[in-house]
C-alpha positions in Angstrom: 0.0 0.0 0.0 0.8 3.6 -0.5 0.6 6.1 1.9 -2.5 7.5 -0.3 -4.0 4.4 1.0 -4.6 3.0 -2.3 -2.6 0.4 -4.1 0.5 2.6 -6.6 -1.6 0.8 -9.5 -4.8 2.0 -8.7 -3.6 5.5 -8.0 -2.2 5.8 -11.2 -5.0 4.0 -13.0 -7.3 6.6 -11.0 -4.7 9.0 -12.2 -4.9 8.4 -15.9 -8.3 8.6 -16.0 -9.0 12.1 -14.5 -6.2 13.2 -17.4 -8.8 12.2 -19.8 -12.0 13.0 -18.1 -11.1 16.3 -16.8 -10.3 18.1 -19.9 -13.6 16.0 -21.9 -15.8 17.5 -19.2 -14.4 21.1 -19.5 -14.2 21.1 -23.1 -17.9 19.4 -23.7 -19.2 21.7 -21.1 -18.4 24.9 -23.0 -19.0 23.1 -26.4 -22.5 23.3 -25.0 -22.8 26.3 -23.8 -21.8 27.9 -27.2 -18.3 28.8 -26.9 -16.0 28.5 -29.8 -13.6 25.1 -29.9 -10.2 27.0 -29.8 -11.4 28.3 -26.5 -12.5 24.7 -25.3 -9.7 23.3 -26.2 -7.4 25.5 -24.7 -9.8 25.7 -21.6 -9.6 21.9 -21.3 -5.7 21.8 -21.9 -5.5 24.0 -18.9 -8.3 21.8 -16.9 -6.5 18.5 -17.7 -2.8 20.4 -16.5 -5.0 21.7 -13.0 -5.7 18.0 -12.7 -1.8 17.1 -13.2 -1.0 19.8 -10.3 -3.5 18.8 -8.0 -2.5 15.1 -8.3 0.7 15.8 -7.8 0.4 17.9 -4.9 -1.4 15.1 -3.4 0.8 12.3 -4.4 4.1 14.0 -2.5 2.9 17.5 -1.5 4.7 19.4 -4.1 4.0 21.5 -7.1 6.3 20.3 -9.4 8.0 23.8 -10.7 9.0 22.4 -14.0 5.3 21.8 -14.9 4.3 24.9 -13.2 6.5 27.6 -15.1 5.9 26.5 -18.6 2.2 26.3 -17.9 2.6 30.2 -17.0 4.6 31.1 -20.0 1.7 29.0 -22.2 -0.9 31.2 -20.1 0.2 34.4 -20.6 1.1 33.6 -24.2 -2.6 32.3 -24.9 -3.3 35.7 -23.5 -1.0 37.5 -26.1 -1.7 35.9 -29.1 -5.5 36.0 -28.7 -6.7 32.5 -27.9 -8.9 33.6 -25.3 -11.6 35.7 -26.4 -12.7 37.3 -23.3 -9.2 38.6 -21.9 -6.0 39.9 -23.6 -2.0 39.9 -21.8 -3.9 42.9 -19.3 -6.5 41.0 -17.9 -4.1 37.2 -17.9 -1.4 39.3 -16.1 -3.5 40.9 -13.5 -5.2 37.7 -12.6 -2.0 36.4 -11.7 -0.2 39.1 -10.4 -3.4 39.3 -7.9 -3.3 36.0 -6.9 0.4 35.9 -6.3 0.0 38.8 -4.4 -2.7 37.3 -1.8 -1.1 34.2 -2.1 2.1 35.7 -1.0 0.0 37.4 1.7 -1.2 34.5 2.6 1.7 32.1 3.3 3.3 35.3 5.3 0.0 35.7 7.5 -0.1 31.8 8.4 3.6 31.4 8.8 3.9 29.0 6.4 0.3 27.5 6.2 0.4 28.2 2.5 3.5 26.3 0.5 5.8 27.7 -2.2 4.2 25.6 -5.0 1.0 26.6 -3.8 1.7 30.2 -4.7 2.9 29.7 -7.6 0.0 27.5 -8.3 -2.3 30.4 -7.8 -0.4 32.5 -10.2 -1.2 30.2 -12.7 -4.9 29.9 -12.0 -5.5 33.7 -12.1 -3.4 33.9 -15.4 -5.7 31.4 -16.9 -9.2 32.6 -15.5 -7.8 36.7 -15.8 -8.5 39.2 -13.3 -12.7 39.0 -13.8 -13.1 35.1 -12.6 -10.1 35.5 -10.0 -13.1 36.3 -7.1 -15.2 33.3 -8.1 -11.8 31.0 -8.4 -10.8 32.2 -5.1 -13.9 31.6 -3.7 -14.5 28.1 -4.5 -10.8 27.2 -3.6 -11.7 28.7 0.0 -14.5 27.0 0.3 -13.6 24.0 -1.0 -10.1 23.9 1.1 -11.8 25.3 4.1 -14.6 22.4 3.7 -12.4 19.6 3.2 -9.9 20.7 6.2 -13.0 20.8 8.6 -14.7 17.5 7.7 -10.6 16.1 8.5 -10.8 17.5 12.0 -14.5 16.5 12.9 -13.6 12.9 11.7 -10.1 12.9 13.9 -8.6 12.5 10.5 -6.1 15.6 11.0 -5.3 17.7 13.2 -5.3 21.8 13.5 -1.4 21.1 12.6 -1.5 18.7 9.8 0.0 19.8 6.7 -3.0 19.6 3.7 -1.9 19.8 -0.1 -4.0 22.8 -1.7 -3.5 22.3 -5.4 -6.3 20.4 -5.6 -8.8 23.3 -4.0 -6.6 25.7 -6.1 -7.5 23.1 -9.3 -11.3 23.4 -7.8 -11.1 26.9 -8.3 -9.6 27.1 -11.5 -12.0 24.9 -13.1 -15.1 26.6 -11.7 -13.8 29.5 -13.1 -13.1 28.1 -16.3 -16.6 26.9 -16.7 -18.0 30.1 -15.8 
């Protein structure tokens, strides 16, 4: 067994199969609601790499930055060129400069509480979703973190010091926001 609790197989199995649902899901979901397929499929590029974070972060709590820097670049480069129609370089580069900066804020405020990765993993998000979806992304990462990390400490499974990975609430976000 792993320390996941599931069989390495399985995990990986499990693994591989949210890389392929994850981006279906985002892409069919906007298909549907009338956006155009370059912005699907770049939507569902970045929902299938929010998956890759938040797997890894909890596999070995880390953010790999070698997946995390490139996916930045390719943001802010989507931005540029035009891929996205909603939201040019301006409105990529203040979604992440915001969420760096609370980020930032964050980790300072809670000594910690908030890793490196994680930071840089929320840059990311608010260069993808731009500065107009950064409050809804925010808020569902919150939510979903904050919701998670209670039901842990009602069911003794953690304690008010246990160390939680957050890319996958920071993935939660993301996604919401890409679907909005």
């Amino acid at each position: 067994m792993s320390p996941g609790g599931r069989p390495p197989r399985r995990r990986a199995v499990a693994s591989a199969a949210g890389l392929l649902a994850v981006p279906a899901v985002v892409g069919a979901v906007l298909l549907l609601r009338g956006r155009e397929p370059a912005e699907a499929a770049l939507a569902a590029g970045f929902g299938g790499a929010f998956w890759v974070l938040a797997s890894a972060d909890l596999r070995s709590m880390v953010i790999p930055n070698r997946l995390v820097y490139p996916l930045l670049a390719a943001a802010l480069l989507a931005a540029a060129s035009g891929s996205w129609p909603d939201r040019g370089t301006t409105e990529s580069a203040a979604g992440g400069l915001a969420a760096l900066a609370v980020a930032i804020a964050v980790r300072v405020l809670s000594r910690g509480g908030l890793g490196g990765g994680d930071v840089k993993m929320a840059a990311l998000v608010g260069s993808v979703v731009g500065i107009s979806a950064l409050s809804a992304a925010a808020l569902v990462t919150a939510v979903t973190g904050g919701a998670a990390a209670a039901l842990l400490l009602v069911a003794r499974r953690a304690e008010r010091s246990s160390r939680l990975p957050y890319g996958p609430f920071l993935a939660a976000g993301g996604l919401a926001a890409l679907l909005c």
